[in-house]
TORPA-4810 file (N, C-alpha, C, O; in nm, 3 decimals):
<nodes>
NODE_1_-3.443_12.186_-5.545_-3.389_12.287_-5.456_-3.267_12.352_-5.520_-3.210_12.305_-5.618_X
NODE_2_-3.224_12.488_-5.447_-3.131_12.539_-5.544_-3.038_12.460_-5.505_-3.017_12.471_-5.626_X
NODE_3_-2.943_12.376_-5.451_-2.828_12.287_-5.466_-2.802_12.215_-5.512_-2.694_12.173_-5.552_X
NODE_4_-2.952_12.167_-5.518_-2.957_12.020_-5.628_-2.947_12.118_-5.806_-2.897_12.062_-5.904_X
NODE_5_-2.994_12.240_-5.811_-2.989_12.265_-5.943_-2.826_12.312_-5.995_-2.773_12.295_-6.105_X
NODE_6_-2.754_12.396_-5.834_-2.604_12.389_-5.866_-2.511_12.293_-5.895_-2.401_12.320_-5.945_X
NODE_7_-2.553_12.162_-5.863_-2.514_12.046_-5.813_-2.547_11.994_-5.977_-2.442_11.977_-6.038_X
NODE_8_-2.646_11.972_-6.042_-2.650_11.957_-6.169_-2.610_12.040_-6.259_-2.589_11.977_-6.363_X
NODE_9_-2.580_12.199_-6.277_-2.553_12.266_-6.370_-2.335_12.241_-6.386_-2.257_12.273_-6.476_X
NODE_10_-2.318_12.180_-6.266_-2.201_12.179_-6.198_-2.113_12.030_-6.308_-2.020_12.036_-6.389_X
NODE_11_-2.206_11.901_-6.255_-2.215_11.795_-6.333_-2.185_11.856_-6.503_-2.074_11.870_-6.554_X
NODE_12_-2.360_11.892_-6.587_-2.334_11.943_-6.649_-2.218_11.964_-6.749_-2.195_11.902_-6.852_X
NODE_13_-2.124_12.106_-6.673_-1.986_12.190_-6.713_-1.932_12.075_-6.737_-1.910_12.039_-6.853_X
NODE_14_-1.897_11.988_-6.616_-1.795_11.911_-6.655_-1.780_11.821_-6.688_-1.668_11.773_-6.704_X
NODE_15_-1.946_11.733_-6.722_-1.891_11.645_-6.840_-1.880_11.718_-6.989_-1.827_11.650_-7.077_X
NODE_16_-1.917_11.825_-7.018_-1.885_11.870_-7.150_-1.786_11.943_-7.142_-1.796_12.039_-7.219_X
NODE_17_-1.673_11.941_-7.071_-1.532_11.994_-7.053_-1.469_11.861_-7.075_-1.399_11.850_-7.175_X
NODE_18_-1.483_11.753_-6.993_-1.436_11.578_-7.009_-1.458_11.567_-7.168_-1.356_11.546_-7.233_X
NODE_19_-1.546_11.575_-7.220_-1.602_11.558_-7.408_-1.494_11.595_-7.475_-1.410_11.529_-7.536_X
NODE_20_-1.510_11.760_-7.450_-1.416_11.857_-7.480_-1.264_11.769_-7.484_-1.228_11.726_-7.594_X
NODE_21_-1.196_11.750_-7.390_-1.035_11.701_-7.368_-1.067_11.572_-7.425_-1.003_11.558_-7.529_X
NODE_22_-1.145_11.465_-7.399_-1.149_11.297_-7.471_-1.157_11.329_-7.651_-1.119_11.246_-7.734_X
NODE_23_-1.192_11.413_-7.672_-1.165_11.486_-7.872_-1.031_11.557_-7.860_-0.996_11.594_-7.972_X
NODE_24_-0.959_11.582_-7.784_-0.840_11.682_-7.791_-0.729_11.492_-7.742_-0.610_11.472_-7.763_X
NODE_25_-0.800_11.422_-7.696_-0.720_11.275_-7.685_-0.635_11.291_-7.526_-0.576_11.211_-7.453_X
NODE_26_-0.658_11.401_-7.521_-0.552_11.446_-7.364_-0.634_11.380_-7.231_-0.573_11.411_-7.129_X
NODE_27_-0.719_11.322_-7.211_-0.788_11.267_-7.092_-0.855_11.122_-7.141_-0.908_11.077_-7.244_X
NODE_28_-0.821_11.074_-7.005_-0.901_10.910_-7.045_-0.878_10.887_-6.902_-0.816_10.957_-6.822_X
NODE_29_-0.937_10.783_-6.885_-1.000_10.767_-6.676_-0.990_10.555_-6.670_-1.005_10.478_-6.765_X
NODE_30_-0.965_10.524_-6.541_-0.951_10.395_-6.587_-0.973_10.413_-6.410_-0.921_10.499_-6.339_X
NODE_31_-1.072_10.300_-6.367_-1.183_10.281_-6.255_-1.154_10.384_-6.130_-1.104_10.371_-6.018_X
NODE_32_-1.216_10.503_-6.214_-1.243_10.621_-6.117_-1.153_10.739_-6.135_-1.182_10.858_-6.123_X
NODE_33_-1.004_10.669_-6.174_-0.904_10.799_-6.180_-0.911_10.858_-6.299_-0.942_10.789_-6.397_X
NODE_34_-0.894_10.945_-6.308_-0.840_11.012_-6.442_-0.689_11.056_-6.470_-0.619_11.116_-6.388_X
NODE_35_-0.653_11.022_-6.585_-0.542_11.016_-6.636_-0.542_11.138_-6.755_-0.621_11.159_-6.848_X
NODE_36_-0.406_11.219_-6.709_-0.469_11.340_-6.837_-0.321_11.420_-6.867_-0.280_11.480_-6.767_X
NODE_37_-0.239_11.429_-6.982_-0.180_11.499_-7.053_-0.166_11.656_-7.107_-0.267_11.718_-7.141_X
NODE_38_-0.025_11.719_-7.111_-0.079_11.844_-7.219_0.006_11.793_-7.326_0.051_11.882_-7.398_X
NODE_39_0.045_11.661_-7.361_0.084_11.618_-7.511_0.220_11.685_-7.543_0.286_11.673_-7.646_X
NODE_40_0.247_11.760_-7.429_0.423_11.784_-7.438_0.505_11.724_-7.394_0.474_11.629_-7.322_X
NODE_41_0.641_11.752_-7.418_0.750_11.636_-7.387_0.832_11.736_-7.304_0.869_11.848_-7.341_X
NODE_42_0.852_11.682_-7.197_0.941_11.746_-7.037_1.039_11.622_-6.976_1.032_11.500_-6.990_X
NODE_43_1.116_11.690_-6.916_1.167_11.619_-6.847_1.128_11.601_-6.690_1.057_11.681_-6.628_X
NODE_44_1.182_11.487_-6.637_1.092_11.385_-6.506_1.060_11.528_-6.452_0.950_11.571_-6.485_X
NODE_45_1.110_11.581_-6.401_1.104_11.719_-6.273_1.015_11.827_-6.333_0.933_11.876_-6.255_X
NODE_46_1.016_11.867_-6.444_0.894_11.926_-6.475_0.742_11.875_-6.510_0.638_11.938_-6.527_X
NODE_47_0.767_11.758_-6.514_0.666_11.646_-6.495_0.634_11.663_-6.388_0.550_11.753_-6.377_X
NODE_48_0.674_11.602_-6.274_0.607_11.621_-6.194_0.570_11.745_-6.101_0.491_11.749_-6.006_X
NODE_49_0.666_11.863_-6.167_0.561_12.032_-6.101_0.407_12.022_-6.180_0.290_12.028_-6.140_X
NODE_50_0.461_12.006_-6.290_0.335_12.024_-6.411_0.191_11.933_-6.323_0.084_11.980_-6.285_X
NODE_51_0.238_11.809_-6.315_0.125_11.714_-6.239_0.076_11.759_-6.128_-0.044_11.743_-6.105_X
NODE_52_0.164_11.829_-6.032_0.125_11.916_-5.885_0.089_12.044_-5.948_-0.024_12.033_-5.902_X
NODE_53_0.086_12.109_-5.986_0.034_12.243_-6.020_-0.097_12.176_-6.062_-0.187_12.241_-6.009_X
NODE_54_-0.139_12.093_-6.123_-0.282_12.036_-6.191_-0.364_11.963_-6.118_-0.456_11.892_-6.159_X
NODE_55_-0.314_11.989_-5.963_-0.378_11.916_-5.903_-0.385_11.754_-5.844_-0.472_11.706_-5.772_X
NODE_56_-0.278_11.695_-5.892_-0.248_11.551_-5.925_-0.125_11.509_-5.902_-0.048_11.559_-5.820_X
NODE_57_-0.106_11.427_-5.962_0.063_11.350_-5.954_0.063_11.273_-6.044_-0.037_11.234_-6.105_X
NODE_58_0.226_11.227_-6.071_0.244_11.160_-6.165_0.179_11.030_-6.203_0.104_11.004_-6.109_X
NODE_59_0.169_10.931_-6.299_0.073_10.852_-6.306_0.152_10.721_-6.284_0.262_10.702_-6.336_X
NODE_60_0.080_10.620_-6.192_0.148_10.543_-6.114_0.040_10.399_-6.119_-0.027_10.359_-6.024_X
NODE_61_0.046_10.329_-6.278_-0.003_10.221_-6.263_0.002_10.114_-6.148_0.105_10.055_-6.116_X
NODE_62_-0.127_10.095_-6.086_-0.158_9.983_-6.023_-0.276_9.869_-6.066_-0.362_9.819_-5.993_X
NODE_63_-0.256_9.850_-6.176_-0.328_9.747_-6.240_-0.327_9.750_-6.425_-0.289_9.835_-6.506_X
NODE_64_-0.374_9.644_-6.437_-0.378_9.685_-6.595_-0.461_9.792_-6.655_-0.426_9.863_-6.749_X
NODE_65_-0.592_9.799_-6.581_-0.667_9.919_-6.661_-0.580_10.043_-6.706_-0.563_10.100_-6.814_X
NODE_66_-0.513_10.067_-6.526_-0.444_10.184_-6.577_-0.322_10.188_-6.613_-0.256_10.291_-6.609_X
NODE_67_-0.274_10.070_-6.655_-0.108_10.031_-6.748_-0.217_10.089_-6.858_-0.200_10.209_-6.883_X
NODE_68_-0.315_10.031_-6.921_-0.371_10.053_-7.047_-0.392_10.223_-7.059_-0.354_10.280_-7.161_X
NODE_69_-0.445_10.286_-6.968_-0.495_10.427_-6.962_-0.391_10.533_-6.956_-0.408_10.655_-6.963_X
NODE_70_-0.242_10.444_-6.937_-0.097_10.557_-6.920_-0.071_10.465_-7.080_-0.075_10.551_-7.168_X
NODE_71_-0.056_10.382_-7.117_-0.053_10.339_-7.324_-0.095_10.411_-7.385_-0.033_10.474_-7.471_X
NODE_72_-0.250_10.428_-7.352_-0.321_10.540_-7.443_-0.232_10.666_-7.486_-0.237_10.732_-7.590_X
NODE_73_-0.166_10.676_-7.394_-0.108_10.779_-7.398_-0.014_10.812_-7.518_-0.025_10.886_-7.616_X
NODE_74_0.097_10.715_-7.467_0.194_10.659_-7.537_0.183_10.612_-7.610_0.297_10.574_-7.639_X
NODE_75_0.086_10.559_-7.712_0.080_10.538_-7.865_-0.026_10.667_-7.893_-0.005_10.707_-8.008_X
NODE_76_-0.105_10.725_-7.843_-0.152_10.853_-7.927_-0.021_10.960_-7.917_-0.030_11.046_-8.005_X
NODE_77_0.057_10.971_-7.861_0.125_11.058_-7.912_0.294_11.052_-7.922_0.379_11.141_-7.927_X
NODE_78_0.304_10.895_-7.923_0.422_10.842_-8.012_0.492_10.876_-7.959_0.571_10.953_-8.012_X
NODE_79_0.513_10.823_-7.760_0.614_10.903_-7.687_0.625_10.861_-7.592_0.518_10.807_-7.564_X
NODE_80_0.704_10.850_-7.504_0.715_10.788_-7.332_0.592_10.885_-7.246_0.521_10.985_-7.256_X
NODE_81_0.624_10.788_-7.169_0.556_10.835_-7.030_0.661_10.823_-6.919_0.748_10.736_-6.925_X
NODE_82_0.653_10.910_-6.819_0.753_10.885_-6.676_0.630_10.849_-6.623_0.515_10.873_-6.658_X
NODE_83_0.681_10.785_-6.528_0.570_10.672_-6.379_0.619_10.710_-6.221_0.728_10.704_-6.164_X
NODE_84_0.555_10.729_-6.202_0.558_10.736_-6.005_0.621_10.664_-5.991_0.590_10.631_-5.876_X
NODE_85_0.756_10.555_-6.043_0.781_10.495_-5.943_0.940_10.534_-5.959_0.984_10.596_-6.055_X
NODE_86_1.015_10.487_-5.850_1.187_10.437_-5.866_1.251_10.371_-5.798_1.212_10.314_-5.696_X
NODE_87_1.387_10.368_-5.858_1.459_10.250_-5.818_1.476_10.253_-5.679_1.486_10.357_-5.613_X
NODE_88_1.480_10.102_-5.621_1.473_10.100_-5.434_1.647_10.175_-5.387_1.691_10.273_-5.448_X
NODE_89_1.706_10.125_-5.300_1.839_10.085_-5.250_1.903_9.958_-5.313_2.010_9.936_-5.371_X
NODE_90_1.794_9.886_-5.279_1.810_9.720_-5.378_1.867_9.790_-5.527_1.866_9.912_-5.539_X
NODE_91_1.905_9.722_-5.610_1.912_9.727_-5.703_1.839_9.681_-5.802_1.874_9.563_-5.810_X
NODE_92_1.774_9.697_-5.868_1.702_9.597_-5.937_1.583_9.594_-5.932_1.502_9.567_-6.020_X
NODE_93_1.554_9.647_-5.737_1.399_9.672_-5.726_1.336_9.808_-5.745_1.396_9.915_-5.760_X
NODE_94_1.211_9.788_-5.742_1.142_9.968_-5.784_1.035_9.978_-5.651_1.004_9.889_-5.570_X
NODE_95_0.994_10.109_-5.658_0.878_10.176_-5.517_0.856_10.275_-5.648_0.900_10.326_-5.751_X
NODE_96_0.703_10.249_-5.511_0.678_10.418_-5.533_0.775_10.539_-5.549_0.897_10.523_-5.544_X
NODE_97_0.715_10.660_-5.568_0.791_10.794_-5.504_0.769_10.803_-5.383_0.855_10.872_-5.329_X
NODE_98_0.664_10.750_-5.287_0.647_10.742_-5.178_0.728_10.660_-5.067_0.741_10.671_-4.945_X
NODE_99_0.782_10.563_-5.175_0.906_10.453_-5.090_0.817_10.301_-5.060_0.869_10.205_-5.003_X
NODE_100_0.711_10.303_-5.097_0.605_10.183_-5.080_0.654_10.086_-5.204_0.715_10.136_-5.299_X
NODE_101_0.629_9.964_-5.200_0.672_9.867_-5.245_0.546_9.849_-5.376_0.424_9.856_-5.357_X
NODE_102_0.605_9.829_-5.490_0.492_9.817_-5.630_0.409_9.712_-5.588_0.467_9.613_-5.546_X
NODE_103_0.282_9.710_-5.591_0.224_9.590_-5.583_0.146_9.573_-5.718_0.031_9.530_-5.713_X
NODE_104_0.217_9.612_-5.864_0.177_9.614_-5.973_0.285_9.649_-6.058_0.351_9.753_-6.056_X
NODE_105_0.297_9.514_-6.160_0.439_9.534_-6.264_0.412_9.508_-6.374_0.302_9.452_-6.375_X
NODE_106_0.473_9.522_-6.518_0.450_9.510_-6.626_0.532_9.501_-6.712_0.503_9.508_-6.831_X
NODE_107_0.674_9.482_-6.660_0.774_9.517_-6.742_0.756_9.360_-6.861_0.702_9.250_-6.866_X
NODE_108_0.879_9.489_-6.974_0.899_9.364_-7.089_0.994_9.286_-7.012_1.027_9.314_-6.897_X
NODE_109_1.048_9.156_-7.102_1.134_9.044_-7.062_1.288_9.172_-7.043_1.324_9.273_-7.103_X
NODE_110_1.339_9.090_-6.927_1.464_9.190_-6.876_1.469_9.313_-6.844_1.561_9.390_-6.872_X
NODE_111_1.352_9.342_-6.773_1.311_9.494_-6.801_1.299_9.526_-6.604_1.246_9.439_-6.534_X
NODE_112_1.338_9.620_-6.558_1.385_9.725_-6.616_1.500_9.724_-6.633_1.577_9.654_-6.567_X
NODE_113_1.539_9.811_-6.737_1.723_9.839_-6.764_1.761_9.989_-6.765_1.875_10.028_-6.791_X
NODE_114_1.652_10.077_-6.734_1.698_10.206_-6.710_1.773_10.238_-6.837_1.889_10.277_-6.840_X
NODE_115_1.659_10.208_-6.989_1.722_10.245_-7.095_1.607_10.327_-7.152_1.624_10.404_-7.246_X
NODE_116_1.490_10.308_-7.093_1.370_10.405_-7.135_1.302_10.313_-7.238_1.264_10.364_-7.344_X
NODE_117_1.283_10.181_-7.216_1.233_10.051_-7.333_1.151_9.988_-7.195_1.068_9.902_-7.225_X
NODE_118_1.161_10.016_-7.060_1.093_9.894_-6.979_0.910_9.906_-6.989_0.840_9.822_-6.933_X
</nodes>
């Protein structure tokens, strides 16, 4: 039927647009989300227009896949990443940007120190 053929020509586009960006190294997906770069270096606040203008938001590990899928990042192009999250009221503790409590951490030993190493 014709929906099912829009519906496949649709598919199609965009896995050979996905091809396209996974050779350019700027996209990689970790169970269901996609995680995706323009390989420039900004600061937090244009980070996150850049991420809302694209449809998205900043990238906000909740598990290892996607600790691994925000790395990718950061060793292909030899550079930090900013994360959805920050510091509470607490000191010491972190949230979301949403104010929700991490239920996923990764820091190195003594980490965080708000030195751009956690």
């Amino acid at each position: 039927n014709e929906i099912g053929d829009i519906n496949h020509q649709l598919e199609h586009r965009i896995s050979r647009l996905e091809g396209v960006l996974r050779l350019e190294k700027t996209i990689t997906e970790s169970g269901g989300k996609v995680f995706a770069t323009n390989g420039k270096r900004a600061d937090f606040n244009t980070t996150l227009q850049k991420c809302k203008e694209a449809g998205g938001s900043i990238a906000t590990p909740r598990n290892p896949g996607e600790n691994d899928a925000i790395q990718y990042f950061v060793k292909t192009f030899n550079t930090y990443a900013y994360l959805g999250i920050k510091e509470s009221i607490i000191p010491g503790k972190f949230q979301f940007l949403d104010g929700t409590e991490l239920s996923y951490t990764n820091w190195y030993l003594n980490e965080p120190s708000g030195k751009g190493e956690e």
